[in-house]
ChimeraX commands (.cxc) that place a marker at each C-alpha (Angstrom):
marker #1 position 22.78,-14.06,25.55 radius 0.5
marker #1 position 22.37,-10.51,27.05 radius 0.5
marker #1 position 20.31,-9.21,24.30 radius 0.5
marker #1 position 17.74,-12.03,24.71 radius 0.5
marker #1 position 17.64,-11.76,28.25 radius 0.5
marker #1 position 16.79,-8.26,28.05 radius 0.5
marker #1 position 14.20,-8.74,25.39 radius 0.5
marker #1 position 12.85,-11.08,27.73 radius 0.5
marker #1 position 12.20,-8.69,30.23 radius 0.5
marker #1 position 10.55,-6.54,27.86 radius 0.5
marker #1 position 8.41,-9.40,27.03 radius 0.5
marker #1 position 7.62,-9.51,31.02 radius 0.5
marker #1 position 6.85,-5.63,31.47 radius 0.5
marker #1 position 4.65,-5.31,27.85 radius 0.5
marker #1 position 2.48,-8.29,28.84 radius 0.5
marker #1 position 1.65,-8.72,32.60 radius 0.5
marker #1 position -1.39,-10.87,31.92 radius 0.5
marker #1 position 0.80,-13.05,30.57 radius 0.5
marker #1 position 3.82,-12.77,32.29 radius 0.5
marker #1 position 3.84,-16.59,34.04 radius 0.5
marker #1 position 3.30,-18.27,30.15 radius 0.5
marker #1 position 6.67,-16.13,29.12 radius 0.5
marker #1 position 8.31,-16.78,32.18 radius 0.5
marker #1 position 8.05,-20.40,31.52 radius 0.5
marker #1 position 9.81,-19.77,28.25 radius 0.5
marker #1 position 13.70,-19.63,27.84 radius 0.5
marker #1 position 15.37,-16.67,26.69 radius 0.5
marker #1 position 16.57,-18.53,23.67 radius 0.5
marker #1 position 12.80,-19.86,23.08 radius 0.5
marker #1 position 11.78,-15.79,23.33 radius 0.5
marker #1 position 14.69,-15.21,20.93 radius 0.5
marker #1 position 13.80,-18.04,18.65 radius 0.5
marker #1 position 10.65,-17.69,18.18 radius 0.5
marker #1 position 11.15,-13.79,17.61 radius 0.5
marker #1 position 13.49,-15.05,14.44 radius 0.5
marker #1 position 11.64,-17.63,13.31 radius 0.5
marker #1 position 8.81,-14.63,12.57 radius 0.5
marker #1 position 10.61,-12.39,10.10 radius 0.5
marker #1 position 12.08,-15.40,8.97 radius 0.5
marker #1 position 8.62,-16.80,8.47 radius 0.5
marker #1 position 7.32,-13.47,7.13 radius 0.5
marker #1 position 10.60,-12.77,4.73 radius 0.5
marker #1 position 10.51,-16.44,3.12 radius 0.5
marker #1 position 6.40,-16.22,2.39 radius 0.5
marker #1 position 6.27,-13.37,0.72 radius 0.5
marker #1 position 9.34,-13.77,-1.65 radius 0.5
marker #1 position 7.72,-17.33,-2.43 radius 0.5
marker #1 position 4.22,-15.74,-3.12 radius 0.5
marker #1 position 5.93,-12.99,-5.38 radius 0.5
marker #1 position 9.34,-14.43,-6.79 radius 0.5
marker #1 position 7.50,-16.96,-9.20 radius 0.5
marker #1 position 5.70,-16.15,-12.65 radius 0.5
marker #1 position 2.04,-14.65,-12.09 radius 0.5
marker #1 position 3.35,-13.57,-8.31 radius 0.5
marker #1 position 2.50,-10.06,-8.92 radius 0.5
marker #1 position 0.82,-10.07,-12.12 radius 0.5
marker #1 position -2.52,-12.55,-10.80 radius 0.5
marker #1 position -2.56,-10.91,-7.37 radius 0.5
marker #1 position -4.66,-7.91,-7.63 radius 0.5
marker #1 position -3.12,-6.75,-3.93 radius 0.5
marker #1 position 0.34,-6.09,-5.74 radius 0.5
marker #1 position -0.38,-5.90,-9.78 radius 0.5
marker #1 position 1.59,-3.40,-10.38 radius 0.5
marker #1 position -0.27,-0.87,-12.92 radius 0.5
marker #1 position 1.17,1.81,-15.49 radius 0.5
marker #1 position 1.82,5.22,-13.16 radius 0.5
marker #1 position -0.63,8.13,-12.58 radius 0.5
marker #1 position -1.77,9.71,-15.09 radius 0.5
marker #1 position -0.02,7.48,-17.45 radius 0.5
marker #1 position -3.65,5.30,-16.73 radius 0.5
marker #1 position -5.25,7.68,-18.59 radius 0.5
marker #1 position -3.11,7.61,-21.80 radius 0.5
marker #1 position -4.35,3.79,-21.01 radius 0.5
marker #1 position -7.49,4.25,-21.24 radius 0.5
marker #1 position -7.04,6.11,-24.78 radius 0.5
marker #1 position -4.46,3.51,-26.28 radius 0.5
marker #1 position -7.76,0.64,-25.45 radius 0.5
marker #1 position -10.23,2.89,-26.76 radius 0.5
marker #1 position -7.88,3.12,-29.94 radius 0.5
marker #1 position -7.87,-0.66,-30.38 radius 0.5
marker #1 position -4.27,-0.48,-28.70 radius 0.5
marker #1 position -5.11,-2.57,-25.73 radius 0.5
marker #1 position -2.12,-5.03,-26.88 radius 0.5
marker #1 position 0.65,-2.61,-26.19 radius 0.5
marker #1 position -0.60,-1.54,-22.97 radius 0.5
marker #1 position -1.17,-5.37,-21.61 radius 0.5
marker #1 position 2.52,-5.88,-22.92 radius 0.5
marker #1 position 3.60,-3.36,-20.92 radius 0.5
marker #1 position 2.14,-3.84,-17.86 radius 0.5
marker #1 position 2.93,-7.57,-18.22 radius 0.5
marker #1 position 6.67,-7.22,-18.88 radius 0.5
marker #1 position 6.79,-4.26,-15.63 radius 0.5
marker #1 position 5.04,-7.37,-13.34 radius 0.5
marker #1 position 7.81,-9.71,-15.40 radius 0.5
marker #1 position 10.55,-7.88,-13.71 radius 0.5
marker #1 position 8.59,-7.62,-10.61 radius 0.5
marker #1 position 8.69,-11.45,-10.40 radius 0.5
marker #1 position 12.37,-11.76,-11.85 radius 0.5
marker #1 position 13.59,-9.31,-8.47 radius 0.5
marker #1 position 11.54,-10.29,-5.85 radius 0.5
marker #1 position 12.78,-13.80,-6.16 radius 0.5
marker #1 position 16.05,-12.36,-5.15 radius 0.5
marker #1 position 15.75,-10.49,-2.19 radius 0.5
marker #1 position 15.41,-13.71,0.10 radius 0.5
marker #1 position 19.35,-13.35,1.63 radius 0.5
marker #1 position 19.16,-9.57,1.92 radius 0.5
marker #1 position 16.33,-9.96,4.33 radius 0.5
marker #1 position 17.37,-13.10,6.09 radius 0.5
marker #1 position 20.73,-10.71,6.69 radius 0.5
marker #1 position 18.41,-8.09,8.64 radius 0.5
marker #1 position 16.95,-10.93,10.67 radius 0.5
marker #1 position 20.91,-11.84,11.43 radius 0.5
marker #1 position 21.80,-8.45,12.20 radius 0.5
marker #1 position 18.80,-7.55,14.26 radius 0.5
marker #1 position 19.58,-5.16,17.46 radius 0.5
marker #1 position 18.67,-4.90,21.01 radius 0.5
marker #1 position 16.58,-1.58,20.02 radius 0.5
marker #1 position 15.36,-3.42,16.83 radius 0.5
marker #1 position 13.74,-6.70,19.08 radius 0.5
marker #1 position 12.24,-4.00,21.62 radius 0.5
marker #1 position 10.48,-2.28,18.68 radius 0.5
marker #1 position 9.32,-5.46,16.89 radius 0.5
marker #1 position 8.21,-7.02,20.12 radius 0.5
marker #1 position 5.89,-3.92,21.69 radius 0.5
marker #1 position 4.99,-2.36,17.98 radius 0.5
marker #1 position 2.11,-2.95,16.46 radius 0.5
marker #1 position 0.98,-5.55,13.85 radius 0.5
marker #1 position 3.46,-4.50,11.50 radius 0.5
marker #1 position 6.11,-3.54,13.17 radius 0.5
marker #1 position 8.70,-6.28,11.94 radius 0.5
marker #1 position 7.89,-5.40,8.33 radius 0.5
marker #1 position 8.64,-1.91,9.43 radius 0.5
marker #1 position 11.92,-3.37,10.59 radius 0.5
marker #1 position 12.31,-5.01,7.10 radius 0.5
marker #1 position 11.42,-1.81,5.78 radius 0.5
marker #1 position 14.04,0.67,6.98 radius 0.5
marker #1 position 16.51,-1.94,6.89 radius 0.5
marker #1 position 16.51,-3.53,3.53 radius 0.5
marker #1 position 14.65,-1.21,1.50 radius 0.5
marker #1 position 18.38,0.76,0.44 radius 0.5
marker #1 position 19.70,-2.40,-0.29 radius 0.5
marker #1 position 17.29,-4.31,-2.38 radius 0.5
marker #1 position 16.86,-1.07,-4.23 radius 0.5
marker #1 position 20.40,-1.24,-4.93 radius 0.5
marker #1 position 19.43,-4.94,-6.23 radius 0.5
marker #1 position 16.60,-5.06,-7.77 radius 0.5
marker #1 position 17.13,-2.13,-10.23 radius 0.5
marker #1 position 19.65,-3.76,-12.56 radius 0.5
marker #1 position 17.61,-7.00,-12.55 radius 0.5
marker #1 position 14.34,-5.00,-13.49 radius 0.5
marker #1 position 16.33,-2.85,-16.57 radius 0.5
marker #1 position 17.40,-5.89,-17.50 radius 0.5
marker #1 position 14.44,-7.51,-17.67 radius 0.5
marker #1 position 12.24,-4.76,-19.20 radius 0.5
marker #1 position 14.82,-3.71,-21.72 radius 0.5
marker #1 position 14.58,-7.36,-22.66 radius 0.5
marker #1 position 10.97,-6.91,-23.17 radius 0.5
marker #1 position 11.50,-4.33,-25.21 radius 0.5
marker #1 position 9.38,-1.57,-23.14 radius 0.5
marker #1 position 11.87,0.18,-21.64 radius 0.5
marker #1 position 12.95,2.90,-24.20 radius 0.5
marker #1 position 9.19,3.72,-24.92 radius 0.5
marker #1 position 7.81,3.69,-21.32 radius 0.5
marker #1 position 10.82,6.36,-20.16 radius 0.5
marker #1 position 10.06,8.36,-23.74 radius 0.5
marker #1 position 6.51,8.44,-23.00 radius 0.5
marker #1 position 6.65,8.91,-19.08 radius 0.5
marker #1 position 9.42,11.12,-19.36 radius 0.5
marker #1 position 7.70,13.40,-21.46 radius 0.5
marker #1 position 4.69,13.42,-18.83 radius 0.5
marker #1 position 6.70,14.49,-16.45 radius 0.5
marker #1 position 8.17,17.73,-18.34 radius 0.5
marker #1 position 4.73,18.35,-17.53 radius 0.5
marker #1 position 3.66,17.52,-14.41 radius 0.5
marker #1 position 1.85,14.46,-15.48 radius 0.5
marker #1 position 3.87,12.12,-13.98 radius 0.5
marker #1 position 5.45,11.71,-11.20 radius 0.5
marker #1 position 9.41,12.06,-11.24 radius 0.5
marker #1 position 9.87,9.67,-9.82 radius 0.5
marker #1 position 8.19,7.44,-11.69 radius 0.5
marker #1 position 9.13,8.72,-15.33 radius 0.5
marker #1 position 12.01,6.14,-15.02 radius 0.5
marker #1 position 10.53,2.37,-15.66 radius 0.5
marker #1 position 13.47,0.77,-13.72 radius 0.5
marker #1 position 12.95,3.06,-10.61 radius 0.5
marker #1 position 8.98,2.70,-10.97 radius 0.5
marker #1 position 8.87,-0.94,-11.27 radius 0.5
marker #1 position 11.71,-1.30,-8.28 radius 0.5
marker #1 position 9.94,0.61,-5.99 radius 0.5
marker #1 position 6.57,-1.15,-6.64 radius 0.5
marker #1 position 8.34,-4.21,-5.91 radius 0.5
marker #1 position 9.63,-3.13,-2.53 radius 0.5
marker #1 position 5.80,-2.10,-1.89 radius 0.5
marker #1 position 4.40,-5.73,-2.80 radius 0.5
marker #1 position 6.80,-7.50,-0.76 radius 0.5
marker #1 position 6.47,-5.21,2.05 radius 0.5
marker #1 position 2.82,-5.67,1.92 radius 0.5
marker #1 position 2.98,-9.53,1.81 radius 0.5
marker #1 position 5.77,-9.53,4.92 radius 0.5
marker #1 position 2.67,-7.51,6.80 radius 0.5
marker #1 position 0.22,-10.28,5.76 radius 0.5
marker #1 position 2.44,-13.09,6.92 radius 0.5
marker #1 position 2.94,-10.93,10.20 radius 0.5
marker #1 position -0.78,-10.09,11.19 radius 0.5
marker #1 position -1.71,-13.49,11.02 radius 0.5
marker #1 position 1.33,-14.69,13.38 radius 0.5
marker #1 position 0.14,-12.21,15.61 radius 0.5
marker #1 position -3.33,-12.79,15.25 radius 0.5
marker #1 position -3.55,-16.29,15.23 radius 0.5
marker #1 position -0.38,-18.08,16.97 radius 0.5
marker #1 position -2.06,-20.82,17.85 radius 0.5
marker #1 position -2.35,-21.97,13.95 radius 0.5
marker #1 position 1.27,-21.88,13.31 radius 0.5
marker #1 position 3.07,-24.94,12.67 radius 0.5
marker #1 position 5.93,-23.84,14.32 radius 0.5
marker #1 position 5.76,-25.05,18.25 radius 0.5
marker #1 position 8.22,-21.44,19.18 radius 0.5
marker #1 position 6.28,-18.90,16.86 radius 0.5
marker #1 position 3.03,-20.78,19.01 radius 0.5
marker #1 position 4.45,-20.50,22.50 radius 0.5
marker #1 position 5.93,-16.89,22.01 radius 0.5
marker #1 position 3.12,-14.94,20.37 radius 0.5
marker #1 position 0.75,-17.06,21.84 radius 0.5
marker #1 position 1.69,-15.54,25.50 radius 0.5
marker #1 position 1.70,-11.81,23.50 radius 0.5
marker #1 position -1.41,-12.18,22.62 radius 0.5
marker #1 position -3.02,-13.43,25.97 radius 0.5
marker #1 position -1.12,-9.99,27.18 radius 0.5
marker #1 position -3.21,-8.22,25.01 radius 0.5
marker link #1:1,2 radius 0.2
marker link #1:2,3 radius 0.2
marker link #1:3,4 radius 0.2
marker link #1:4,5 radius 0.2
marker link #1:5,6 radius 0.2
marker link #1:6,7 radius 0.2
marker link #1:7,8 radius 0.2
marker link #1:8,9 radius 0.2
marker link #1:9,10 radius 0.2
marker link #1:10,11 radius 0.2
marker link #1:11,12 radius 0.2
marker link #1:12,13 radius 0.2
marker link #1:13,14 radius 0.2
marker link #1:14,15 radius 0.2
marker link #1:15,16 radius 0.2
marker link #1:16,17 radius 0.2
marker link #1:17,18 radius 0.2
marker link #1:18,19 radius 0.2
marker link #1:19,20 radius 0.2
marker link #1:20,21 radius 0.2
marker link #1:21,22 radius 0.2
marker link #1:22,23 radius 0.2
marker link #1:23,24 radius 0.2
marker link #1:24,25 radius 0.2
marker link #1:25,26 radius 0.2
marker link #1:26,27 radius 0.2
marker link #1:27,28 radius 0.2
marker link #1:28,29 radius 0.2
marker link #1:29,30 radius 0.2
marker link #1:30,31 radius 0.2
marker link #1:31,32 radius 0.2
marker link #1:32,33 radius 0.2
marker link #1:33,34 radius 0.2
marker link #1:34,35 radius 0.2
marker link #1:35,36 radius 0.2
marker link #1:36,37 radius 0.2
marker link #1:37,38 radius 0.2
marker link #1:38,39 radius 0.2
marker link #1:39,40 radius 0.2
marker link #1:40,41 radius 0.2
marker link #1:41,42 radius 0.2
marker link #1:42,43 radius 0.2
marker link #1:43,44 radius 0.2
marker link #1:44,45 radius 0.2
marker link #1:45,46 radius 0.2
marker link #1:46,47 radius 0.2
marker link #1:47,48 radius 0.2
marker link #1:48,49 radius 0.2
marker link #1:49,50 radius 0.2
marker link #1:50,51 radius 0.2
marker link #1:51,52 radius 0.2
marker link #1:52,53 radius 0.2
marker link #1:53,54 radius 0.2
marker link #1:54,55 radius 0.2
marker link #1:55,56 radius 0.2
marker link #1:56,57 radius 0.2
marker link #1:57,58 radius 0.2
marker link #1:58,59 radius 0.2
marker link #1:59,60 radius 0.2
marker link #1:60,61 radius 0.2
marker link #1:61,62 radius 0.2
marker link #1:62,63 radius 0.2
marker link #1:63,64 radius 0.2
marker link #1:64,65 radius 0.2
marker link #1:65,66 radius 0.2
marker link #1:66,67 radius 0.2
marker link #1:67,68 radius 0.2
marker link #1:68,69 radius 0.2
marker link #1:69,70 radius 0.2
marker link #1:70,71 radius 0.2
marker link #1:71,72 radius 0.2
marker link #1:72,73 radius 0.2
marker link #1:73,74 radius 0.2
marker link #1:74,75 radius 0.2
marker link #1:75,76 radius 0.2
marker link #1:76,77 radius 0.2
marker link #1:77,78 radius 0.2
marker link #1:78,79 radius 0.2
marker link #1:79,80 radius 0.2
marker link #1:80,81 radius 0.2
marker link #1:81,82 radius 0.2
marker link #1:82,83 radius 0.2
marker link #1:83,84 radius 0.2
marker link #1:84,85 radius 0.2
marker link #1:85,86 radius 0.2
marker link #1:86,87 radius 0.2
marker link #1:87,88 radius 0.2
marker link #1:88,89 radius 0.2
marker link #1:89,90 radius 0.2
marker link #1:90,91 radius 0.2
marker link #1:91,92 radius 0.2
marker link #1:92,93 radius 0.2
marker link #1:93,94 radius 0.2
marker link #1:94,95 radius 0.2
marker link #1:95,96 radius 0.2
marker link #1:96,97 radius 0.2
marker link #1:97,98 radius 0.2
marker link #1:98,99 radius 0.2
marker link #1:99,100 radius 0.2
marker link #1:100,101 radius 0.2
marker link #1:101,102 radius 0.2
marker link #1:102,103 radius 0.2
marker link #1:103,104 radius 0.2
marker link #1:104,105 radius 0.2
marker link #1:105,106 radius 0.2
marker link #1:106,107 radius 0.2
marker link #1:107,108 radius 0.2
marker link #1:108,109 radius 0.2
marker link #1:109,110 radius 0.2
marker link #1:110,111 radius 0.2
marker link #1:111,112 radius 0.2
marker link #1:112,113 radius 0.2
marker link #1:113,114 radius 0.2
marker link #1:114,115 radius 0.2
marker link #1:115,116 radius 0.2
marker link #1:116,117 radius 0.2
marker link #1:117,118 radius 0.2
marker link #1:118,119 radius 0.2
marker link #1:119,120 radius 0.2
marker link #1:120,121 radius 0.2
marker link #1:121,122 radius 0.2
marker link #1:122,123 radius 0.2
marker link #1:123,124 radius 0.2
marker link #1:124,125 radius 0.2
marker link #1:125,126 radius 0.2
marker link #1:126,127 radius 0.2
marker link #1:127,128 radius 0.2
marker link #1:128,129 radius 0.2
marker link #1:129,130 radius 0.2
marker link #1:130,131 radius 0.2
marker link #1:131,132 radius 0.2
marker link #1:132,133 radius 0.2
marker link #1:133,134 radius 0.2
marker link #1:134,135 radius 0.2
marker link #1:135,136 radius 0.2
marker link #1:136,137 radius 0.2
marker link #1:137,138 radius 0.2
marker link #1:138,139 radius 0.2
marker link #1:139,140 radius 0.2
marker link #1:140,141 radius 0.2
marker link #1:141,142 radius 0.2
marker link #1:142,143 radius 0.2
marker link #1:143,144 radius 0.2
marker link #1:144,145 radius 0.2
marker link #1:145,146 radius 0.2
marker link #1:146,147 radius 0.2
marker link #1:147,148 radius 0.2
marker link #1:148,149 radius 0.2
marker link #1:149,150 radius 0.2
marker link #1:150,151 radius 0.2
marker link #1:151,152 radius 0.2
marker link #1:152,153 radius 0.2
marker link #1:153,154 radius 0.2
marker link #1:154,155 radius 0.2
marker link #1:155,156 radius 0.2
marker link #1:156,157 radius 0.2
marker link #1:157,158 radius 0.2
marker link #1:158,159 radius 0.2
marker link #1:159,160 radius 0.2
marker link #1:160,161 radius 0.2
marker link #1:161,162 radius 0.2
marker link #1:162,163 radius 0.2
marker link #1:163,164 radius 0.2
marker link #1:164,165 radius 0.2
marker link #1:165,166 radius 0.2
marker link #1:166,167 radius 0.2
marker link #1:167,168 radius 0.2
marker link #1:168,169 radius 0.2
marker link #1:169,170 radius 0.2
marker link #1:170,171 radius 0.2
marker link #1:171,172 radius 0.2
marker link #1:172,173 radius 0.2
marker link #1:173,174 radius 0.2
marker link #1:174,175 radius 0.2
marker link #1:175,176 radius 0.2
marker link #1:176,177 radius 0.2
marker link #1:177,178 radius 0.2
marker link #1:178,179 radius 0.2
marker link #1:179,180 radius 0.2
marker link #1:180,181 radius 0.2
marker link #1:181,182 radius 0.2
marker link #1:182,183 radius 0.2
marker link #1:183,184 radius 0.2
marker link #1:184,185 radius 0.2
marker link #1:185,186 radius 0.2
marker link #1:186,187 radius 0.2
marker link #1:187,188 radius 0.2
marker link #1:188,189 radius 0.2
marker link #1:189,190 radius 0.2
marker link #1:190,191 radius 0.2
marker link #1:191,192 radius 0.2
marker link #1:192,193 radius 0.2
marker link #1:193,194 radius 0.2
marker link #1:194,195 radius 0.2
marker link #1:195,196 radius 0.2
marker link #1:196,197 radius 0.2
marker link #1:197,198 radius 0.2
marker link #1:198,199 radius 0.2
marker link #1:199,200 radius 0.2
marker link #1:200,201 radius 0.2
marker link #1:201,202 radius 0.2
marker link #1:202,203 radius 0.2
marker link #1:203,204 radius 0.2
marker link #1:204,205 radius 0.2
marker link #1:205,206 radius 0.2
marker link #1:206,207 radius 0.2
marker link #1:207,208 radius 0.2
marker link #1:208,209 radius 0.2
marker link #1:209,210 radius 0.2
marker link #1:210,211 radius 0.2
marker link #1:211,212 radius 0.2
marker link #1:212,213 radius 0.2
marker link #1:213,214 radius 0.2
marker link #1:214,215 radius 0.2
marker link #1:215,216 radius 0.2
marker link #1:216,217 radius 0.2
marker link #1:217,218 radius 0.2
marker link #1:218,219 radius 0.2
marker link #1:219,220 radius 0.2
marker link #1:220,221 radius 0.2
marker link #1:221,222 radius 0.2
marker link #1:222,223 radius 0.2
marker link #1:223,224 radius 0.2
marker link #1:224,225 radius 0.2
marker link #1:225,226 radius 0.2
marker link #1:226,227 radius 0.2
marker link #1:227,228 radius 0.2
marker link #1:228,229 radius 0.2
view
């Protein structure tokens, strides 16, 4: 009960134009409607990426082959090889699909776990601020997640011994980056980007447009932010 209070407060002092629509609010509305954000904003974009196509039909997060590794792309299709490259940027969006639709209860943990300092941040921060939250939070974790899922899925797919030959090779040589000669690490990290980037969709438009939530709290709280503004 403190730690809403106090958020509360903060809610007062960051938007004196619209301190009298907080005031009316409760501290558990505040509080509330705070959750039911990154909860909004955690469930959307693991529904708009978890499911098959979620990456590979949304040009935002389509996750392409690495680099330079776009170039040897660009040979294999002038080559008449444009099969093996579409494989393998299908199966890497595959396993995209296959981890994001996990990482639902990892971030509904952060929202759980949230701190005093966290709510201050989230609250005052700018339009992104709770995916920033989601960020430094959960991005260790879901890492630690998603990276058996996606070696499972690619080795399934039978890419992953000739995407780390080929990529590793590139990277003896400063074509690729090291971090990225590794198909499991690549593919994990793009899809802690895409998810990232939907959360910050979901986000702006809470922010932006309260008033066309669904959800009476998300409407009441960010509405009186915004007025502040």
């Amino acid at each position: 009960m403190r730690t809403v209070a106090v958020l509360l407060v903060w809610l007062l002092i960051f938007s004196p134009a619209s301190a009298a629509d907080i005031d009316a609010l409760s501290s558990e509305d505040v509080s509330g409607g705070l959750k039911q954000a990154l909860t909004q904003s955690a469930s959307a974009a693991v529904d708009k990426l978890g499911i098959a196509n979620g990456f590979s039909d949304n040009p935002k997060v389509k996750i392409p082959l690495p680099g330079t590794l776009q170039k040897a792309e660009g040979v294999m299709r002038t080559l008449g090889m444009s099969k093996y490259a579409d494989n393998l940027i299908l199966a890497m969006n595959r396993a995209a699909e296959t981890a994001a639709a996990e990482a639902k209860p990892l971030l509904l943990d952060a929202v759980n776990n949230m701190s005093l300092e966290d709510a201050k941040n989230i609250v005052t921060g700018g339009n992104d601020a709770a995916t920033q939250y989601f960020r430094n939070t959960t991005s260790e974790a879901l890492t630690e997640k998603f990276l058996p899922i996606v070696k499972n899925a690619t080795d399934q797919a039978g890419v992953l011994k000739k995407y780390n030959e080929f990529a590793g090779k590139g990277a003896k040589f400063g074509l690729v980056a090291e971090k990225d000669a590794n198909i499991e690490n690549y593919v994990t990290r793009k899809t802690l980007d895409g998810l990232y980037l939907m959360m910050a969709e979901e986000e702006r438009a809470i922010r932006s447009n309260p008033m066309g939530q669904t959800k009476g709290l998300l409407q009441s709280v960010f509405g009186a932010l915004k007025q502040g503004q």
